[in-house]
C-alpha distance (Angstrom), angle and dihedral (degrees) to the residues before:
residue distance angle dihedral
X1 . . .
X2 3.97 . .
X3 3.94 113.7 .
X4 3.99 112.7 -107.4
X5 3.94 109.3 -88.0
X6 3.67 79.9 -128.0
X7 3.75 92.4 63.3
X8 4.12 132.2 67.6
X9 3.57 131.6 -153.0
X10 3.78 119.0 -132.5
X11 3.77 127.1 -174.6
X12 3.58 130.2 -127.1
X13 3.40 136.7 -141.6
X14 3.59 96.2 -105.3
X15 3.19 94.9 42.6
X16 4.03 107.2 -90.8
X17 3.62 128.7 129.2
X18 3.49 123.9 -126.9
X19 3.99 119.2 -162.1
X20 4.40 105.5 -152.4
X21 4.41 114.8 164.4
X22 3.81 116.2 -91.4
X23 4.05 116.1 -76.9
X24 4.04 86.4 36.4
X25 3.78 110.8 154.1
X26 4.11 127.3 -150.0
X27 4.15 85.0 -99.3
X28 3.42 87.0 55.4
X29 3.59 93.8 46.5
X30 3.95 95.7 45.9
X31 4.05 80.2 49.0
X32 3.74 80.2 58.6
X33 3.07 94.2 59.0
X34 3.60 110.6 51.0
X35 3.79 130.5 -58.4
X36 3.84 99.3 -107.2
X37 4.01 89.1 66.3
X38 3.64 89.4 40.0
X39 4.09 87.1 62.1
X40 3.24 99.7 40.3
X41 4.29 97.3 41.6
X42 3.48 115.0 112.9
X43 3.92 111.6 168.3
X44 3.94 128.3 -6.8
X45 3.83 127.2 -141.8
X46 3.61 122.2 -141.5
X47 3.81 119.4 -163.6
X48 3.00 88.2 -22.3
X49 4.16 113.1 -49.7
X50 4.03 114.9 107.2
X51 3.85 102.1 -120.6
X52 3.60 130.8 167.2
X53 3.97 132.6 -79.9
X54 3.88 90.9 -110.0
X55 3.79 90.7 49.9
X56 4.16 109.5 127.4
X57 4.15 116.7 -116.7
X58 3.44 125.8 -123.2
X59 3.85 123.4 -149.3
X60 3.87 110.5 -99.9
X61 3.91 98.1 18.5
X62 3.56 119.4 140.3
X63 3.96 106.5 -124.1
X64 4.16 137.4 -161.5
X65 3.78 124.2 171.8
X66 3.64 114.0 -131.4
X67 4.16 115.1 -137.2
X68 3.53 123.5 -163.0
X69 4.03 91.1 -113.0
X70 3.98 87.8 65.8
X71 3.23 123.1 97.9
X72 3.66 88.2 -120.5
X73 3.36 94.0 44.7
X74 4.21 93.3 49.2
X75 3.44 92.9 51.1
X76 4.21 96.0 48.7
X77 4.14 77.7 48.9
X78 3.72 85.6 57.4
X79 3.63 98.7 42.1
X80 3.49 94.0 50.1
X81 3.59 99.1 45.3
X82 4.15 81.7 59.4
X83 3.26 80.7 64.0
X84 3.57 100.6 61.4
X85 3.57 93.3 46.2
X86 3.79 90.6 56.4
X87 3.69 86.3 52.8
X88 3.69 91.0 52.4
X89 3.53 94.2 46.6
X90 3.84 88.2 51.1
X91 3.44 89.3 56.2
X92 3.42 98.9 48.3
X93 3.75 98.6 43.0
X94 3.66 107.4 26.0
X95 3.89 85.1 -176.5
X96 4.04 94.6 59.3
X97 3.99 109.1 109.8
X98 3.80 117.6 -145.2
X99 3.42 122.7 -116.5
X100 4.08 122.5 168.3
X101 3.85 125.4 -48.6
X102 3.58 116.9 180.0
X103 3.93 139.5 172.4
X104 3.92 117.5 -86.8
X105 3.51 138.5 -176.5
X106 3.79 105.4 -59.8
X107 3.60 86.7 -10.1
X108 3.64 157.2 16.2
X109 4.34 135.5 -114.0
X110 3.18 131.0 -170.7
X111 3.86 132.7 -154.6
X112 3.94 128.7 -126.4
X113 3.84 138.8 178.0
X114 3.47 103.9 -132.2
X115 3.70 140.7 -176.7
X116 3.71 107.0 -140.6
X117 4.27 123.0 20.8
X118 3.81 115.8 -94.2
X119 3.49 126.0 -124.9
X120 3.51 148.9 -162.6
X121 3.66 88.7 -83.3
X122 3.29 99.5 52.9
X123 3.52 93.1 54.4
X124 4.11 90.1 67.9
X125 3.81 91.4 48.0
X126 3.97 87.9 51.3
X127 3.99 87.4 51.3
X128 4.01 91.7 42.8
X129 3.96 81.6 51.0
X130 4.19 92.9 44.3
X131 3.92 88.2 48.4
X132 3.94 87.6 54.5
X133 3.62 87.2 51.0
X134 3.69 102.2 48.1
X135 4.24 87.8 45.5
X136 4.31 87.5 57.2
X137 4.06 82.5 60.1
X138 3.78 90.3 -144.1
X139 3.50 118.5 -170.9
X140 3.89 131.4 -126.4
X141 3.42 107.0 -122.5
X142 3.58 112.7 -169.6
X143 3.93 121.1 -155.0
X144 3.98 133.8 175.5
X145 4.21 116.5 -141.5
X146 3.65 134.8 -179.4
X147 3.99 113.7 -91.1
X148 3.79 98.0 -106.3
X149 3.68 89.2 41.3
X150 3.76 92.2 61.7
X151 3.90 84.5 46.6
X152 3.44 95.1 53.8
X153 4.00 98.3 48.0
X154 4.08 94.2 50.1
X155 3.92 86.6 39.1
X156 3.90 79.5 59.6
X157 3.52 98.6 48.3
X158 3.67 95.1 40.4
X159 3.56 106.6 -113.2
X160 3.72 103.9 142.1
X161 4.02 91.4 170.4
X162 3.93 90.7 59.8
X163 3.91 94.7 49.8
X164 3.81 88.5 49.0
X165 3.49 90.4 56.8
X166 3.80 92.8 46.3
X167 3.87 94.3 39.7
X168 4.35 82.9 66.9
X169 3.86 88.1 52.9
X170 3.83 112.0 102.2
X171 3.61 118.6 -92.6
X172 3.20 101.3 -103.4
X173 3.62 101.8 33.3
X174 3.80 119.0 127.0
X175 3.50 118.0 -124.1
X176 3.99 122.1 -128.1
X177 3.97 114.4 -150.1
X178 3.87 127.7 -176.3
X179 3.58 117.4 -159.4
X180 3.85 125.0 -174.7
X181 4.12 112.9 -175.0
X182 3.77 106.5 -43.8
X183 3.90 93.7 -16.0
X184 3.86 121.1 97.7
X185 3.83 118.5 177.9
X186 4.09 130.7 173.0
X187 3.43 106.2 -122.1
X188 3.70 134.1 140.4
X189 3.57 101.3 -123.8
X190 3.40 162.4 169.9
X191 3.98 107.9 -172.3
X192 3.60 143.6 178.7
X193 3.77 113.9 -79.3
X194 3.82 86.2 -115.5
X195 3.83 146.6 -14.5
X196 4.15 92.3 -103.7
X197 3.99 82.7 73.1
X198 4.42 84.0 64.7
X199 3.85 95.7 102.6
X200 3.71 107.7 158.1
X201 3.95 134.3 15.0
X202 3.68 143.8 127.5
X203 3.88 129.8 -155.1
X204 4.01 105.6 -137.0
X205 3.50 120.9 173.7
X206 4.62 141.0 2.6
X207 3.73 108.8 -139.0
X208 3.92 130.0 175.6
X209 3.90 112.1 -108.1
X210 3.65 120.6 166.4
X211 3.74 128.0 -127.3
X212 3.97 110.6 -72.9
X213 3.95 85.9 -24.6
X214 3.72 98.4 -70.7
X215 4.34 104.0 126.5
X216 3.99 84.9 -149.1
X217 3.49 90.1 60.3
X218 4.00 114.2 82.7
X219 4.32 119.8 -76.6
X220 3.77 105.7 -108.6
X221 4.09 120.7 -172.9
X222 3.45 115.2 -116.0
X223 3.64 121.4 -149.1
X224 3.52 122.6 -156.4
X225 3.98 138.7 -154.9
X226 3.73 149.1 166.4
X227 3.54 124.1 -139.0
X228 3.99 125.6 -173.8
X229 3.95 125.8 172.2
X230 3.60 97.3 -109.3
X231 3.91 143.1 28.0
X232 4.13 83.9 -111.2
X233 3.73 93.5 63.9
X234 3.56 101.9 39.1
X235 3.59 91.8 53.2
X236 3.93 96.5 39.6
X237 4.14 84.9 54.7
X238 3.83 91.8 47.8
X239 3.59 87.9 58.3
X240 3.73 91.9 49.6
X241 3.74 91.4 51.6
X242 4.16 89.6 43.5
X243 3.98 86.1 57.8
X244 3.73 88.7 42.7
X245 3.74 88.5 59.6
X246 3.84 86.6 52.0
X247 3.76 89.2 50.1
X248 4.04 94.3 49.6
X249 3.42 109.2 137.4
X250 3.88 92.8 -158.8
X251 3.73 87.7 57.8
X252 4.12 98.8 33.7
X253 4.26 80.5 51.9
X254 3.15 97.2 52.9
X255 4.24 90.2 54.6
X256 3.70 97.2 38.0
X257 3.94 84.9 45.9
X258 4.12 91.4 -127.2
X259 3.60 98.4 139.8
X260 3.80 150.3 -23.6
X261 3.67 145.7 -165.3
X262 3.57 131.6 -135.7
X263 3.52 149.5 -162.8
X264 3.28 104.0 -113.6
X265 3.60 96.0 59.5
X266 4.03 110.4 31.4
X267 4.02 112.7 -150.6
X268 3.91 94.9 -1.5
X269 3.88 103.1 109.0
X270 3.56 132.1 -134.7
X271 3.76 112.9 -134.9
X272 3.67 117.4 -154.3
X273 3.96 127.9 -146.1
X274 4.06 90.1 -102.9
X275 4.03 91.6 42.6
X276 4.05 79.6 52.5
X277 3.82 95.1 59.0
X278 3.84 79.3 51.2
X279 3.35 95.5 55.2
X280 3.50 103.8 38.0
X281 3.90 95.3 52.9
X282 4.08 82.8 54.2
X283 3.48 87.5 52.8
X284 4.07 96.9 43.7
X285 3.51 80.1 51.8
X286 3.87 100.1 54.7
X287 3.52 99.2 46.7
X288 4.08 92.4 55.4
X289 3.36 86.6 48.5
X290 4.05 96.1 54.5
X291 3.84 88.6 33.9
X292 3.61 86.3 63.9
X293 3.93 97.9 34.8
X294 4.77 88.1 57.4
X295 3.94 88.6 -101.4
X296 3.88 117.3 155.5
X297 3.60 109.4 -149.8
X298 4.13 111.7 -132.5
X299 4.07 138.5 -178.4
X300 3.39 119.0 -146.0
X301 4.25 128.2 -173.5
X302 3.29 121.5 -81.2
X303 4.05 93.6 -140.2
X304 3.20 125.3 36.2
X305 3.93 138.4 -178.3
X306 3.97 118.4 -75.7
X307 4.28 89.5 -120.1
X308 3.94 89.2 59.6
X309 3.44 91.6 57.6
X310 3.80 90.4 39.1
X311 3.58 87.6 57.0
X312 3.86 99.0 46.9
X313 3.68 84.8 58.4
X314 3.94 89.9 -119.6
X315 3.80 84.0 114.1
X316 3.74 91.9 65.0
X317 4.04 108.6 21.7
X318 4.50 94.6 39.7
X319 4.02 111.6 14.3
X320 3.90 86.0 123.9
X321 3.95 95.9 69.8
X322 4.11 90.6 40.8
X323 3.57 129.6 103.8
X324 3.82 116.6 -138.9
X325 4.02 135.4 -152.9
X326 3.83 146.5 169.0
X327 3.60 123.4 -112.7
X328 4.23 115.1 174.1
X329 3.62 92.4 -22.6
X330 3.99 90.1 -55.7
X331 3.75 122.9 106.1
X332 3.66 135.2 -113.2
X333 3.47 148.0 178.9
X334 3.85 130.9 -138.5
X335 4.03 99.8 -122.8
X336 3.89 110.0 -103.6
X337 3.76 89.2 178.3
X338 4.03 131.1 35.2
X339 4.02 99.8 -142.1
X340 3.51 99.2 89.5
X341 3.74 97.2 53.4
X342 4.01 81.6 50.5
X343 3.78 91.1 48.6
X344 3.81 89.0 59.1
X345 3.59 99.4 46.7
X346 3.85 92.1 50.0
X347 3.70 91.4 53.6
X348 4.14 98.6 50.5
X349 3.85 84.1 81.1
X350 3.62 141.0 60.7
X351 4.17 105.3 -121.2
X352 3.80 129.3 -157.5
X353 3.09 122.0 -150.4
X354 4.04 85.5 -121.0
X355 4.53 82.1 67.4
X356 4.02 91.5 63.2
X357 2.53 140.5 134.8
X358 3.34 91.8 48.6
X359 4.21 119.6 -167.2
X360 3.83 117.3 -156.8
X361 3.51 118.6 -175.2
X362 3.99 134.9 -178.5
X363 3.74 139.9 166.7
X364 3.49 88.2 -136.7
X365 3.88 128.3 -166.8
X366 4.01 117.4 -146.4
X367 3.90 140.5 165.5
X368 3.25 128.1 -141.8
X369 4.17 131.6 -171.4
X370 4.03 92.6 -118.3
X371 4.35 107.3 168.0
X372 3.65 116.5 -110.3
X373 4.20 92.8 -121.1
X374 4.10 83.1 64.0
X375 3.62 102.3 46.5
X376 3.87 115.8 111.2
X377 3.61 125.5 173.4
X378 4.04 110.8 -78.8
X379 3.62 94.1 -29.4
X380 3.66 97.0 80.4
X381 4.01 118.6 15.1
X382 3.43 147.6 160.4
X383 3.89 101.4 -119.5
X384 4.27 125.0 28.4
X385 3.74 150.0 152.2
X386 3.12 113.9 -119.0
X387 4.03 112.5 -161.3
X388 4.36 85.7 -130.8
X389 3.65 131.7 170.7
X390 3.51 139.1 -177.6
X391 3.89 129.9 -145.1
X392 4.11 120.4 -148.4
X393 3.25 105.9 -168.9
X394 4.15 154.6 156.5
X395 4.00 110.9 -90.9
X396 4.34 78.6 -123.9
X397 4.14 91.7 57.4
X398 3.86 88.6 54.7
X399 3.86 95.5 101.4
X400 3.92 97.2 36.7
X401 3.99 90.4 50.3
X402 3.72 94.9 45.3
X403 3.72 86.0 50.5
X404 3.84 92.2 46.6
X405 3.64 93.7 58.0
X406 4.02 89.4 50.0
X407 3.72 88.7 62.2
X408 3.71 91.9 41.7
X409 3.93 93.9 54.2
X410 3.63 92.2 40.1
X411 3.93 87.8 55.3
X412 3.60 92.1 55.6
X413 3.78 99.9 44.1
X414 3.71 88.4 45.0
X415 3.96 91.8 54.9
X416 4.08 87.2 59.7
X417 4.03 97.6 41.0
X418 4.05 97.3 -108.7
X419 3.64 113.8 143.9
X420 3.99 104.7 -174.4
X421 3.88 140.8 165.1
X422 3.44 139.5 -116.3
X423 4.13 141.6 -104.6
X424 3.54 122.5 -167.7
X425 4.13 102.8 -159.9
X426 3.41 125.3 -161.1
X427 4.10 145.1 -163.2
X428 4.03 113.5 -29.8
X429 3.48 117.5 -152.6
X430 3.73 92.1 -106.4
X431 3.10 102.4 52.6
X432 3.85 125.6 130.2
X433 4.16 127.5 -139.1
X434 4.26 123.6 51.7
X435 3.13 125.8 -55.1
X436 4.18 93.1 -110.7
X437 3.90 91.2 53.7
X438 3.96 81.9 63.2
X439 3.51 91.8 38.0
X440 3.62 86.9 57.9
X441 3.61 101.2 43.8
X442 3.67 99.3 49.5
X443 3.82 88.0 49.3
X444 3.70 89.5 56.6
X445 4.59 91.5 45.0
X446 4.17 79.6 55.7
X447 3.35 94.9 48.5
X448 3.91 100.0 52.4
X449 3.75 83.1 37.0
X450 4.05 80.2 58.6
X451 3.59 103.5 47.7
X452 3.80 88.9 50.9
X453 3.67 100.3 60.6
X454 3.20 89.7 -122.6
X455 4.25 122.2 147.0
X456 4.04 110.4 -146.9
X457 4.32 140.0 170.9
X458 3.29 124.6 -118.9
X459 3.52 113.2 -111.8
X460 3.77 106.3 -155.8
X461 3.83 117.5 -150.4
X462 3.80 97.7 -13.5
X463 3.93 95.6 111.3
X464 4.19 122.4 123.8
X465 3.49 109.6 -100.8
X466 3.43 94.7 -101.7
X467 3.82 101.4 48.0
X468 3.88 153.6 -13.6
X469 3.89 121.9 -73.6
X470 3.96 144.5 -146.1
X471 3.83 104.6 -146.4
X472 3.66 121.0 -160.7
X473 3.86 118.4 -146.4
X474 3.92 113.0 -159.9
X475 3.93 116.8 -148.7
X476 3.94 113.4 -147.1
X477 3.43 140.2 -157.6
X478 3.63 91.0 -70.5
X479 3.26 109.7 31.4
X480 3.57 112.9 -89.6
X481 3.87 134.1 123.7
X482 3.72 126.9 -108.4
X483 4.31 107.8 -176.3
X484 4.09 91.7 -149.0
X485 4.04 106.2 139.8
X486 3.77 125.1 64.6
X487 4.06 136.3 177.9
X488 4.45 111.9 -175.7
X489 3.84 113.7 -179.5
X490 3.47 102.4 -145.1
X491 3.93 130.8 -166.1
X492 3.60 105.0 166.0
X493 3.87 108.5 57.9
X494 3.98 84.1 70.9
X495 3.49 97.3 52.0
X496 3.82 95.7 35.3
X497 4.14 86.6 55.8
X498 4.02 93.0 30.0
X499 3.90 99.8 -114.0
X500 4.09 116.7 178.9
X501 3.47 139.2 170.5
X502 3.87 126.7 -161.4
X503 3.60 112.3 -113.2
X504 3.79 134.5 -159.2
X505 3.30 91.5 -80.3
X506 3.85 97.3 60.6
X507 3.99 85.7 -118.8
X508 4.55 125.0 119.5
X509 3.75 110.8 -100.6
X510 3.74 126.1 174.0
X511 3.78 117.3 -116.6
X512 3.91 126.5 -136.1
X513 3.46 119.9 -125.1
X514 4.06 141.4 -165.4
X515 3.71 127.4 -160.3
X516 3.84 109.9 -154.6
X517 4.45 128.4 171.9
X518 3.97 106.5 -170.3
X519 3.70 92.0 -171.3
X520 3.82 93.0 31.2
X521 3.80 95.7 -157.1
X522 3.71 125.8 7.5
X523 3.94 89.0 -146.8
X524 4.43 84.0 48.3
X525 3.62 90.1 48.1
X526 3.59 98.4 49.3
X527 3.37 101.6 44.6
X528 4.21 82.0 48.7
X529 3.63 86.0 53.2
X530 3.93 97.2 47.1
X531 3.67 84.3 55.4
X532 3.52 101.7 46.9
X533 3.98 93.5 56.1
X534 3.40 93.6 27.1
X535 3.91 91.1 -132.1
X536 3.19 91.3 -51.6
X537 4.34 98.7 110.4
X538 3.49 130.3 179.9
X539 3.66 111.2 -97.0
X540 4.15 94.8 -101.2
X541 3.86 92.5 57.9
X542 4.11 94.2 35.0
X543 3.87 110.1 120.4
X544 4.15 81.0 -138.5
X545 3.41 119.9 21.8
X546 3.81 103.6 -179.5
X547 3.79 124.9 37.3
X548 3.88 105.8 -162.1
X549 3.89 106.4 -155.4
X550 4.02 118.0 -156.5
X551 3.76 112.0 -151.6
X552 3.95 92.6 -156.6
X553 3.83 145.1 -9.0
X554 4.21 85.4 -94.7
X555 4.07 81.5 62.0
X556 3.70 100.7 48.7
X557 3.69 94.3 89.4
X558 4.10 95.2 53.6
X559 4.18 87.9 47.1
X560 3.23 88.1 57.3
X561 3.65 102.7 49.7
X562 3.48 86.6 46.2
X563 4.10 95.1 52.0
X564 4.06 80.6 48.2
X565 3.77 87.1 58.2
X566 3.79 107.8 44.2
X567 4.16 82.3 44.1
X568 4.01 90.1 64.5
X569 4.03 85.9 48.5
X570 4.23 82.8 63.1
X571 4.00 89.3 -113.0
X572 3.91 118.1 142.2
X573 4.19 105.6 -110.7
X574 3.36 130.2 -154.5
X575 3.73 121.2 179.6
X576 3.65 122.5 -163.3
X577 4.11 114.5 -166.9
X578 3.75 100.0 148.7
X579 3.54 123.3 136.2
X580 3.30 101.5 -106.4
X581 4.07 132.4 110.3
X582 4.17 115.4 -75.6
X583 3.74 93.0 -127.3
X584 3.96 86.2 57.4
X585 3.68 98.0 52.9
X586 3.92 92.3 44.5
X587 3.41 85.3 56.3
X588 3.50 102.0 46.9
X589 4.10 85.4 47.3
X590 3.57 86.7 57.3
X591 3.99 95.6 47.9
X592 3.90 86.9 55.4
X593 3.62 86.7 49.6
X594 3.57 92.5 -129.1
X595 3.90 104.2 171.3
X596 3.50 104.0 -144.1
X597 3.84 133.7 46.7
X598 3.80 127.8 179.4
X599 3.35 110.2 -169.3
X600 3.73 117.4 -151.4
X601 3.87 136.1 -160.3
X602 3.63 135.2 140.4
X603 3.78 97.7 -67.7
X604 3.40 91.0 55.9
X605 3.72 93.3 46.9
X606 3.69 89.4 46.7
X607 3.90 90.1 52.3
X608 3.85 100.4 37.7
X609 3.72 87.0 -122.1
X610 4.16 137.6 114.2
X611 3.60 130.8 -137.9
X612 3.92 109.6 -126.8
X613 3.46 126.7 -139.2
X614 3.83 117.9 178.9
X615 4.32 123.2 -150.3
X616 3.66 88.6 -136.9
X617 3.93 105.8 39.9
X618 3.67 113.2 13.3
X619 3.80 133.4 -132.1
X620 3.68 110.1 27.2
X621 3.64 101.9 175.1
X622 4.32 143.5 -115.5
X623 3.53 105.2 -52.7
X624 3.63 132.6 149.6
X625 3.69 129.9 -76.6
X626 3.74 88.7 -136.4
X627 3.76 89.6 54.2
X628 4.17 92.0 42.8
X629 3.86 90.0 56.6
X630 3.77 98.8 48.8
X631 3.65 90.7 46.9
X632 3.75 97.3 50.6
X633 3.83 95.7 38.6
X634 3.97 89.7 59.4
X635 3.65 94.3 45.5
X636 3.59 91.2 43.0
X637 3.57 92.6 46.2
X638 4.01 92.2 45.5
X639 3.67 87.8 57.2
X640 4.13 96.2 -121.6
X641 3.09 130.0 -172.2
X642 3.79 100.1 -164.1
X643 3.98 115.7 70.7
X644 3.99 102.8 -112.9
X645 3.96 82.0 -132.6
């Protein structure tokens, strides 16, 4: 029986067709459907293009409705609700001009030219204003208008940011408009049907953010906002970002004196004698790790001459983020990678192919041109280590190496708790070589990938330059991801600097190589780790792992023989004999989240013993010290990350 010509056929995403009368929109299919995914609809996609519920069918098209707990569907929430607030804003500041404001992670901003700074005030009277909105239910109406029309209505309404943006549209490109009440914005769309659906946000912060990124281009403020589907969410994330504020390693650094940053030298960090023991456990750490994995441990220059770097391809592909001097008349460039120092001390030898694979390692420190706006604490800096190594190797090894440095990263995030996922990213639009050399490196990331059971998303066009990457995403204590780990097959560094091996056959061949960083940056990683026990480390990575508290001045002498003792065991000491009341210095201790205190006062001196108080679970008892350091030293030396008491 042929279907009624006034009747289409859509297709759903599993496959069934649904027959709905000619002129039918998504609503009306989602309607169709049942009235619980009619409610709770917010956008349709039609082969494949997001488009709005009151979008018409066509016969034959492949349909999905988009709900507001999609991803699709949370980020049109966002988008829209950015909307609103530029309304609001509008209404508030007639004067404002629009800039962009898109959807983020978790929530949206939006960018205006304003007169006067905003504050923290203003940001209630813009979400009084939004509320207003959302309660007139206006509807997005979307509309499509010639190029120059477009120009000509934001020209009117003075909006020279929008017409820019238009003005480096093609020529003949139609123009899509969304209007809601009085507000009309360009924007690509979809949107929600209407501002009533806007259940749950919260405007948060005003930062600076220049026009389209350039800093010659005028400051704009910045306003930003989360925006969930219901009251639930929203509040359940704004107590995830109130312990995240706890957890802040720029503010926990500053109490547990780990670190600073200064004035005087923007984005290069300060690292203080307790963020040291930090550090230098990490590093202890990483070279047992490495010895045991066949690394050799290297040093490389920190400058090095301009035609290196030119060679490398870092001249051409990442000059931007480079710092640049002036050494006899001849330029150089302050390293913002450690391959090429690698690439030279690979090539001072002759290699056979008996030497490979060969495993270079360094603790490398390099600077990179970050801008001030993104700087933030130790997570993103101007100058770092990273904990690199590079991989010479036989074009047959590929798959066992990549595999190798799987398990070695795993190792290493399994020693701190992390569990974490995986990206496989592929060819940037910068990058250098054919496109069958990436072909054939990416093929070979998936295939390790493969053999290690191990599930991963596609990354597209987030590779180096010179090759694709595995990215490793660490999950904290709370839930958020950290991108520290990454493996890049690369087979254009040896050609580019001429690498060879001899083979069997007493003939040149060019070697394969990978870069790889497990912790990425030691400055990253601590920061990450900071965060992740919120100060509160295990004993082997705590900057003081006992606290010895004197009860009086008659005690001092016992405290300290006891410090001198647990300090010839190799444990961090502290001893606290001020004059000040015990209940104040166990509290202090446990501010510094020291996690160990022995308490000390004349019974204990009289019985060679300490009383034990743990950070995480209180009194512990008398026990001996002979006992105390034989229990710490094994948990310290079996890395835990439980306190034994």
């Amino acid at each position: 029986m042929e279907m009624s010509e006034d009747l289409i056929k859509v297709i759903l995403p599993d496959g069934a067709a649904k027959e709905l009368p000619q002129g039918s929109t998504i609503l009306d299919l989602a309607r169709n459907i049942g009235p619980r995914l009619a409610k709770a609809a917010v956008a349709g996609r039609i082969n494949e293009h997001l488009v709005d519920l009151n979008t018409v069918l066509l016969d034959g098209a492949k349909v999905a409705i988009i709900t507001v707990e999609s991803p699709e569907g949370l980020e049109i929430l966002r988008h829209s609700t950015a909307h609103v607030m530029a309304q609001a804003v509008k209404r508030l500041y007639p004067e404002a001009k629009l800039a962009i404001g898109p959807a983020i992670e978790n929530g949206f901003y939006y960018d205006f030219d304003l007169p006067e700074p905003l504050s923290v005030e203003d940001l209630t009277l813009i979400e009084a204003e939004m509320n207003k909105i959302i309660k007139e239910e206006l509807v997005f109406q979307r509309q499509e208008v010639p190029k120059a029309q477009a120009i000509e209505l934001f020209t009117e309404t003075n909006e020279p940011y929008k017409v820019e943006l238009i003005e480096d549209l093609p020529p003949n490109e139609h123009i899509s408009l969304y209007q809601q009440g009085e507000f009309v914005d360009l924007c690509r769309g979809p949107h929600l049907p209407s501002t009533k659906v806007v259940k749950a946000f919260k405007l948060q912060s005003v930062a600076g953010a220049y026009w389209r990124g350039d800093a010659n281009r005028p400051m704009l403020q910045r306003i930003y906002g989360i925006a969930f589907p219901t009251s639930n969410e929203l509040n359940d994330y704004l107590r995830l970002l109130e312990e995240a504020a706890r957890r802040d390693h720029r503010k926990l650094g500053k109490e547990l004196d780990l670190f600073s940053l200064r004035e005087e030298g923007p984005g290069f960090p300060f690292i203080h004698p307790k963020g040291m023991v930090i550090w230098n456990t990490l590093l202890d750490f990483w070279r047992v790790v490495h010895r045991q994995w066949n690394y050799q441990e290297i040093k490389t220059p920190l400058i090095l001459n301009e035609n290196l770097w030119r060679q490398s391809g870092h001249w051409d592909h990442y000059q931007e983020n480079m710092y640049f001097t002036t050494i006899d008349e001849a330029n150089y460039a302050i390293k913002p990678m450690n391959c090429p120092g690698s690439m030279l001390l690979y090539s001072r030898d002759v290699h056979s192919y008996r030497d490979l694979p060969l495993r270079i390692a360094e603790l490398g420190l390099v600077h990179r041109h970050e801008l001030s706006g993104t700087l933030h604490g130790l997570m993103r800096v101007r100058a770092f280590t990273q904990d690199d190594a590079h991989i010479f190797m036989l074009p047959e090894q590929i798959q066992e190496e990549i595999e190798g440095v799987i398990d070695l990263i795993d190792s290493i995030y399994s020693t701190f708790g992390f569990s974490y996922h995986v990206e496989l990213s592929t060819k940037p639009e910068n990058a250098m070589g054919d496109a069958a050399v990436w072909e054939n490196a990416t093929a070979a990331l998936r295939r390790a990938l493969e053999a290690k059971g191990l599930e991963y998303q596609i990354n597209e066009g987030d590779g180096a330059f010179y090759g694709p990457k595995i990215d490793f995403h660490l999950r904290d204590a709370i839930g958020r991801t950290w991108q520290c780990g990454t493996i890049q097959l690369d087979f254009l560094m040896p050609e580019r600097f001429d690498l060879n091996y001899i083979g069997s056959d007493n003939e040149k061949h060019r070697p394969v190589m990978i870069h790889r960083v497990a912790f990425g940056s030691i400055e990253r990683f601590m920061a990450i780790l900071v965060e992740h026990f919120a100060g509160a480390f295990p004993s082997w990575l705590a900057p003081v792992q006992v606290k010895i508290i004197s009860v009086t001045e008659k005690t001092n002498a016992y405290a300290a023989q006891v410090g001198a003792e647990l300090r010839k065991s190799g444990l961090r000491v502290e001893v606290d004999n001020r004059d000040e009341k015990m209940a104040y210095k166990i509290r202090e201790a446990q501010l510094q989240k020291v996690p160990y205190m022995l308490v000390v006062g004349q019974r204990e001196a009289d019985t060679n013993t300490v009383a034990l108080r743990s950070r995480d679970n209180g009194d512990k008892g008398s026990l001996s010290l002979e006992e105390f350091i034989n229990q710490i030293s094994v948990e310290i030396q079996e890395k835990a990350l439980e306190l034994t008491w």
